[in-house]
C-alpha positions, 0 to 999 in steps of 0.5 A: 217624484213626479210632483218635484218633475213639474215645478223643475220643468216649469222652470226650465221654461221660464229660463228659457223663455227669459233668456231666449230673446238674449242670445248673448246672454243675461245677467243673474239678476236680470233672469231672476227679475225677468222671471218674477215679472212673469209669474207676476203678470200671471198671478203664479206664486212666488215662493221665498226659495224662487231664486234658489230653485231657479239656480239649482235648475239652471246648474242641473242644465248647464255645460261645465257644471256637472251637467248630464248629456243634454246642456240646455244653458251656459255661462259665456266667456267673454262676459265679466260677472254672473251672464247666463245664456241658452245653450240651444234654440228654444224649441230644441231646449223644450224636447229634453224636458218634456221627455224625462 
């Protein structure tokens, strides 16, 4: 269990270090290609279920899809298509992952 813990909480980083400098929130793609971009620059693996794995997080942590109590992510209203945004400043959005 706790090796399926790490890679999700590596994720939950790389949303939210992607979607940080976006306060008004990015396109999917936009996230996706942000996030390979930093796994790139870093030499990290790039597996072929990536944009999958990246996803389910993303939803585990979003409000108004089934969320649990802590709502990390969002998708905004007010933007047509596939925006995601963080729901939280970035240093609160790390506590809830470092805890569980």
């Amino acid at each position: 269990m706790s090796h399926d813990r790490a890679p999700r909480a590596t994720i939950v980083e790389e949303l939210v270090a992607a979607l940080a400098p976006h306060p008004a929130g990015l396109r999917r793609w936009s996230v996706m290609r942000a996030i390979r971009k930093g796994r790139e620059a870093v030499a990290r693996e790039i597996p072929l279920k990536l944009e999958a794995d990246v996803e389910r997080t993303f939803r585990q942590f979003c409000s108004g899809d089934g969320a649990s109590g802590t709502a990390l992510f969002y998708r905004p209203a007010e933007k047509a298509g596939e925006v995601w945004a963080l729901a939280a400043r970035p240093d609160q959005a790390r506590e809830p992952v470092s805890q569980e």
